[in-house]
C-alpha positions, 0 to 999 in steps of 0.5 A, spaced: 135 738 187 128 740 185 125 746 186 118 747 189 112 749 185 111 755 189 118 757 189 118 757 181 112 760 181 114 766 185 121 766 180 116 767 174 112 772 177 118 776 180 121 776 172 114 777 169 115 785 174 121 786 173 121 785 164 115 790 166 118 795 170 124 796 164 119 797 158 114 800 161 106 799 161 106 797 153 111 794 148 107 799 144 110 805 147 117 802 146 117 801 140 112 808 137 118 811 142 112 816 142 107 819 148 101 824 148 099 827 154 092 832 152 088 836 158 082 833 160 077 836 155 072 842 154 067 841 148 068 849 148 075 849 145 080 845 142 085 842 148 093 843 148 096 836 147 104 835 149 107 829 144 114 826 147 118 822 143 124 818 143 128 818 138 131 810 138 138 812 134 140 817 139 136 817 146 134 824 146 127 827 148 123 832 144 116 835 147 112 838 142 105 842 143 099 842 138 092 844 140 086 842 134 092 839 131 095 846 129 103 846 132 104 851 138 111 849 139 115 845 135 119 839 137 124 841 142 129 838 146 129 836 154 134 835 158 139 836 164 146 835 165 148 834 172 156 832 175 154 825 175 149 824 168 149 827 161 141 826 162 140 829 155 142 823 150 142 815 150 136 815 154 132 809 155 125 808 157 123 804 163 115 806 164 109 810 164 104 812 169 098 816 169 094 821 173 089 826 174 089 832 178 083 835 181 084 840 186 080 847 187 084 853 192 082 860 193 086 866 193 087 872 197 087 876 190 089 876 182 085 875 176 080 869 180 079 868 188 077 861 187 080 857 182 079 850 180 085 845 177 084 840 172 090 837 168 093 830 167 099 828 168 104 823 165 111 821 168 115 817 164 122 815 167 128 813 163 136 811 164 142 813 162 147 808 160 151 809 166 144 807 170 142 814 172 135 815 172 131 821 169 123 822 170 119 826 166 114 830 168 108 832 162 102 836 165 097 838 160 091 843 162 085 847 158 090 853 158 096 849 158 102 845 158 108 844 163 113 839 164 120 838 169 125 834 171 126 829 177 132 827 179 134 821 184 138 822 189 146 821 188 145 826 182 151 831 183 149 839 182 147 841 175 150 843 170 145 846 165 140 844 162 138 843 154 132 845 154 129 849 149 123 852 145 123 851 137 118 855 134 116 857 127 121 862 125 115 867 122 112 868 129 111 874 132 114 874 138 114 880 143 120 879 148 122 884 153 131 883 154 132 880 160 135 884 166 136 882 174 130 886 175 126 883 171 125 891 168 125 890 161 121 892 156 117 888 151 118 889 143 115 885 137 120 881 133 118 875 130 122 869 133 127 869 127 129 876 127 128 879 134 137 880 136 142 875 140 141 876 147 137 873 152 130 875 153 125 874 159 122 867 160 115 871 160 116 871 152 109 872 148 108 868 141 103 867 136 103 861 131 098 858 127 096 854 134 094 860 138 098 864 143 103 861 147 107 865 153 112 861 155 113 862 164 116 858 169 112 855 175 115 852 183 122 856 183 126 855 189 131 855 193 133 849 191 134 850 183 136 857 179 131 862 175 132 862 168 132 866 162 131 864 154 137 865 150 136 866 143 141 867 136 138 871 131 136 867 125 133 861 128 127 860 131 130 857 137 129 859 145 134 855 150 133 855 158 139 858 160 140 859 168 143 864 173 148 859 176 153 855 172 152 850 176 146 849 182 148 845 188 143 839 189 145 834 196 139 830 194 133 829 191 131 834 186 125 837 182 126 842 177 122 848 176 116 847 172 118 849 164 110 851 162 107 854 156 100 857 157 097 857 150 090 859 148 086 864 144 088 871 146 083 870 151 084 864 154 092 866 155 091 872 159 085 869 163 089 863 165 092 862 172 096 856 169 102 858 173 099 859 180 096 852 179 103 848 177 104 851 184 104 848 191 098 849 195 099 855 200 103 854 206 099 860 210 094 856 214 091 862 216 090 869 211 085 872 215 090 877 216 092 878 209 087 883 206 088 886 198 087 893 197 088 900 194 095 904 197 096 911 196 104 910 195 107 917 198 115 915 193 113 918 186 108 923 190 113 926 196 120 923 193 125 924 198 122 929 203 117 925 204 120 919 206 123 923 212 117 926 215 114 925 219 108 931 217 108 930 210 106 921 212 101 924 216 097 928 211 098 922 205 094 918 212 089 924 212 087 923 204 088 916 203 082 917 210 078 922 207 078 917 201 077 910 204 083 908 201 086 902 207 093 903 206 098 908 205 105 906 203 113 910 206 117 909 202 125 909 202 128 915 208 123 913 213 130 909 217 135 913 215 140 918 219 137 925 217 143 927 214 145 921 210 142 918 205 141 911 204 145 911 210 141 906 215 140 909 223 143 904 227 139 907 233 131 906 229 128 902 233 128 907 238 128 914 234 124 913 228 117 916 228 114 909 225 110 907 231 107 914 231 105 914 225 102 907 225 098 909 230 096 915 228 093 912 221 090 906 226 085 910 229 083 914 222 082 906 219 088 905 215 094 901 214 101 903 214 105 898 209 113 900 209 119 900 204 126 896 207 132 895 203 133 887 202 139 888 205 137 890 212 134 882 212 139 878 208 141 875 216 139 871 221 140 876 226 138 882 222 131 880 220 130 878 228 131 885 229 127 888 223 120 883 222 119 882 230 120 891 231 115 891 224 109 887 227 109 889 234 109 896 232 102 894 227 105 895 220 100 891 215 106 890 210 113 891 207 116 892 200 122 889 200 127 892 195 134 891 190 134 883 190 136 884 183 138 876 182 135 870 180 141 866 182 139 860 187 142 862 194 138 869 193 132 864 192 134 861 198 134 868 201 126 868 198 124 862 201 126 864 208 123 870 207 117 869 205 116 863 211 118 868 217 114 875 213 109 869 214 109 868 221 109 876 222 103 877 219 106 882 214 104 882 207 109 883 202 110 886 195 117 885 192 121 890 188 127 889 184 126 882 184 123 876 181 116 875 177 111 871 181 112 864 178 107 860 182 109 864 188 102 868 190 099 861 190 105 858 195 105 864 200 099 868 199 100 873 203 105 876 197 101 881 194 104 884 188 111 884 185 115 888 181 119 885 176 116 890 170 118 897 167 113 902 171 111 907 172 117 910 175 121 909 168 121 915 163 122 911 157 115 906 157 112 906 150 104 905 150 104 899 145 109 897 151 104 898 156 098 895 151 103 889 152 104 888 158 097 884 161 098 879 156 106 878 158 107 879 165 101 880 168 098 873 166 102 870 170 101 873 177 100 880 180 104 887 178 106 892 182 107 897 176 104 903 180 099 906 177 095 914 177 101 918 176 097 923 173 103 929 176 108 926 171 106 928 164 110 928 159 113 923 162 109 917 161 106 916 154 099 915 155 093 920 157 089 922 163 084 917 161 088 911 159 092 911 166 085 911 170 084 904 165 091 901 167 088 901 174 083 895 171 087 893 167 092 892 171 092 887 176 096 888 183 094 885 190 095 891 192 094 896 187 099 901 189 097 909 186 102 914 184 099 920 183 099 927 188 093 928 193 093 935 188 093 931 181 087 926 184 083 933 186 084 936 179 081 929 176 075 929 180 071 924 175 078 919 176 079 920 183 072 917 184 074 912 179 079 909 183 075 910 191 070 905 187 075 899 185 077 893 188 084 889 189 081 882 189 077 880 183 071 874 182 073 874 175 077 876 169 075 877 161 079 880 155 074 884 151 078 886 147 086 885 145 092 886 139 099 886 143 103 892 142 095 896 139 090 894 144 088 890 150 081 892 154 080 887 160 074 887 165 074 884 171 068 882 176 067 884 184 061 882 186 055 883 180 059 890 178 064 889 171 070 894 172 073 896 165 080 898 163 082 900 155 089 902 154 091 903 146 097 905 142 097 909 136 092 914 133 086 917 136 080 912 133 074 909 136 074 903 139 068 898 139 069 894 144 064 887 145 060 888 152 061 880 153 060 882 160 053 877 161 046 877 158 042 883 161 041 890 160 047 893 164 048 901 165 055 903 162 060 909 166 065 911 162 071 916 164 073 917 156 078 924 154 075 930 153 077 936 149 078 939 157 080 934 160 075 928 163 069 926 160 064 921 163 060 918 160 052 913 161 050 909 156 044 903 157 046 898 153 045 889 152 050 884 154 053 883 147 052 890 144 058 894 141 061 899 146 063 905 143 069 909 146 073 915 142 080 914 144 084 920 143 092 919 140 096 913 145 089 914 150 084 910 152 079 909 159 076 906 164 068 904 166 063 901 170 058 896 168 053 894 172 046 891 172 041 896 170 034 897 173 029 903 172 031 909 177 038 906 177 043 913 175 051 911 177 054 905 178 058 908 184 057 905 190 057 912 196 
């Protein structure tokens, strides 16, 4: 019987499509088994680009990254193994597809309000001989680029990863050891010599391309956080995860294996991990306000946890110096005569309300510690988040979470939806380092996940380290001003009024004593001038582990914060702040303490400051005009 023309026509077409769906867009792509994918352009540097290849032999996949055609990462392997598939070998390509991200959001705080998001985004899908699919996601940005998994459902959990990192064996690399808490400090090797172990994801190296910080973006509960395990002599860095195994019951997007990369400037500018994010889940932040905090822990310790008048004169201080919040930290819940011990009675016998009230009416907002613990069920932060709002509390700081395991990120994901609905802004402690998190629930102002202010072991080329490492990627609680605390920090007077600048935190939580601040007057009217939430963030001067001077902008007024390691010199740091004549206030290290120092000098011109041994400063640039003498606001 013959078959109608319409019918052979359609049998034709459908054939054409399905030949097209199994070798993709062009023969070409199949047969170089090689794709690039390079960000959308800027005359003004040179782009990343990520090239992905398959090797035909084998079906394996490597990414490498270049920009202006210097290598940034050598070719890497990708891959996942999950109970169902080995997706890691004997791929085979199916199709490409194209697209261009635009998108633009504003913060509630960090290096930039309002942002803006251009990337390019290639999917190329593949097959397992058995027929389980793998898409691959690339995503390649002025700052950056980023790549994760997408898996169908059906896959079965996941077993582990073969991603890795390659990079040249001479690059210097500074990498912080990696613990639950995210504490670790970082120390320079280079790739090849730096020891066995697993270090941080947030690891920093420089090759012939620029600077790469390797991070991670969009973790949930839906997948396990990752660290980098390396051995001695090789220059490799493989994801490893907290899990053996990560429960998966559908579809599933891994988290995003990002690597910010750039000169030094663009590296500690970028906001490339906020921008892999998904938007904000808080439709609205009015509520959710940046700002400075006198934090009573390493100012009061226990006994001032558990008083109720010692709060109440940390409240009048942080009035008289117009400072928004005052935090309590741990005690504040617990029996009197047993520490750590929770008063199951608290909601009717703590002194909290009162507080609250008392701070209400002299113009400051009271944000609280709680233990993690006290919120791990249903029922429990039924009683805490409810109680917290209705008595007026601004924020909690959550502590001890301590994993990066997936159902403590299960426990996050629901945390941050109900502290959401209650109105309390949150900073974490213990915890996780931001990946994305600031973007997707901006009322999380800071995290820890740094070696602090608390710690007496900090190096100051560790604190020089930090705004290139871990502070690229999100806001960082590390707890500055603790001036009482000499001898137990490695930096002068002048270099921790700097770090409130050039560490960037939502809520900039100070640690000092009302009795240091007072005996510092020029730095206690430094910090009554700064802002938490910035229009704009510039690295003016920076060396990991030597230097770093950043400036960030509030309004037409650039604050400047210089931190250094190593001997006393003189610094020379550019004014790159902007054209015009700018009225320059320093607070410097004198021979009787501190110094301020006024200077009228051009945008561009050389700003000298003498640094004493690990010191360093702070300052404030703002437009000059005549009869203007201070840039401090009354």
């Amino acid at each position: 019987m013959a078959v109608p023309i319409r019918t052979a026509v359609a049998a034709l077409c459908a054939g054409l499509v399905a030949t097209l769906l199994t070798t993709g867009p062009a023969r070409a792509d199949q047969r170089e088994h090689t794709w690039t994918v390079t960000g959308p352009g800027r005359a003004a540097a040179p782009e990343p680009s990520a090239r992905i290849s398959l090797d035909g032999a084998t079906g394996t996949v490597s990414l490498t990254v270049t920009r202006g055609g210097r290598t940034v990462i050598e070719p890497s392997p990708v891959g996942i193994v999950t109970e169902q598939a080995d997706l890691s070998r004997d791929l085979r390509f199916l199709r490409r597809t194209d697209r261009l991200i635009d998108e633009r959001y504003r913060a509630t705080s960090g290096k930039r309000l309002d942002r803006r998001v251009r990337m390019n985004e290639t999917r190329l899908s593949f097959a397992a001989p058995t027929g389980a699919r793998l898409d691959l996601v690339v995503r390649a940005s002025h700052d950056g680029v980023a790549y994760r998994y997408v898996l169908p459902a059906g896959h079965g959990d996941v077993l582990g990863e073969t991603s890795a990192f390659n990079l040249p064996p001479d690059a210097n690399a500074w990498l912080g050891t990696y613990r639950a808490d995210n504490e670790g400090q970082f120390v320079q090797y280079t790739a090849a010599t730096a020891p066995t172990g697993e270090y941080s994801d947030q690891a920093l190296f420089a090759t012939d391309g620029g600077y790469t910080l390797l991070a991670e973006s969009d973790l949930t509960g839906t997948y396990s956080g990752a660290r980098l395990a390396h051995d001695q002599g090789t220059g490799t860095y493989r994801i490893r995860l907290a899990d053996a195994r990560v429960r998966a019951d559908g579809p599933l997007r891994t988290p995003w294996r990002a690597m910010v990369t750039g000169d030094l400037a663009t590296v500690t500018r970028s906001t490339f991990t906020d921008d892999l994010a998904p938007a904000s889940q808080v439709a609205d932040t009015s509520w959710i306000r940046p700002g400075t905090v006198l934090w009573t822990w390493l100012a009061g310790g226990r006994p001032a946890g558990q008083s109720l008048a010692a709060q109440k004169a940390y409240v009048d201080y942080a009035a008289e110096r117009n400072w928004p919040y005052e935090a309590v930290d741990a005690g504040w819940y617990f029996k009197a005569d047993e520490w750590d011990t929770t008063d199951p009675d608290w909601q009717t016998n703590s002194w909290m309300p009162e507080l609250v009230d008392y701070a209400r009416a002299k113009g400051v907002g009271i944000i609280v510690w709680i233990h993690q613990r006290e919120l791990d069920t249903p029922e429990e932060r039924a009683r805490w988040l409810p109680t917290l709002e209705r008595w007026g509390v601004k924020g909690v700081k959550i502590d001890f979470m301590d994993s990066e395991a997936q159902p403590m990120l299960q426990w996050y994901d629901t945390v941050l939806a109900e502290t959401a609905a209650h109105h309390l802004m949150v900073d974490f402690h213990g915890s996780t380092v931001p990946k994305g998190i600031q973007r997707t629930w901006p009322h999380v102002m800071t995290l820890e996940g740094v070696a602090g202010e608390e710690k007496r072991t900090n190096t100051a080329a560790h604190l020089t380290t930090l705004p290139f490492t871990r502070n690229v990627i999100g806001s960082m609680d590390f707890t500055p001003g603790a001036f009482q605390r000499v001898g137990l920090r490695p930096n002068s007077d002048a270099a921790e009024v700097g770090l409130t600048v050039a560490y960037e935190s939502g809520l900039q939580m100070l640690a000092g004593t009302p009795e240091s601040y007072d005996a510092r007057p020029l730095a206690r009217d430094f910090l009554d001038q700064i802002p938490a939430a910035w229009d704009d963030t510039r690295l003016l001067a920076g060396r990991p582990g030597r230097e770093a001077v950043l400036a960030r902008r509030s309004g037409d007024r650039w604050f400047l914060g210089g931190v250094y390691a190593g001997a006393a010199h003189t610094a020379e740091v550019p004014l790159t702040v902007g054209p015009g004549r700018w009225l320059v206030e320093t607070v410097e290290d004198g021979t009787d303490g501190l110094v301020r120092r006024r200077q009228v000098l051009r945008g561009g011109d050389v700003l000298d400051v003498d640094v004493v041994t690990n010191g360093g400063f702070a300052g404030i640039a703002c437009p000059w005009r005549t009869g203007i003498t201070t840039c401090g606001s009354p």
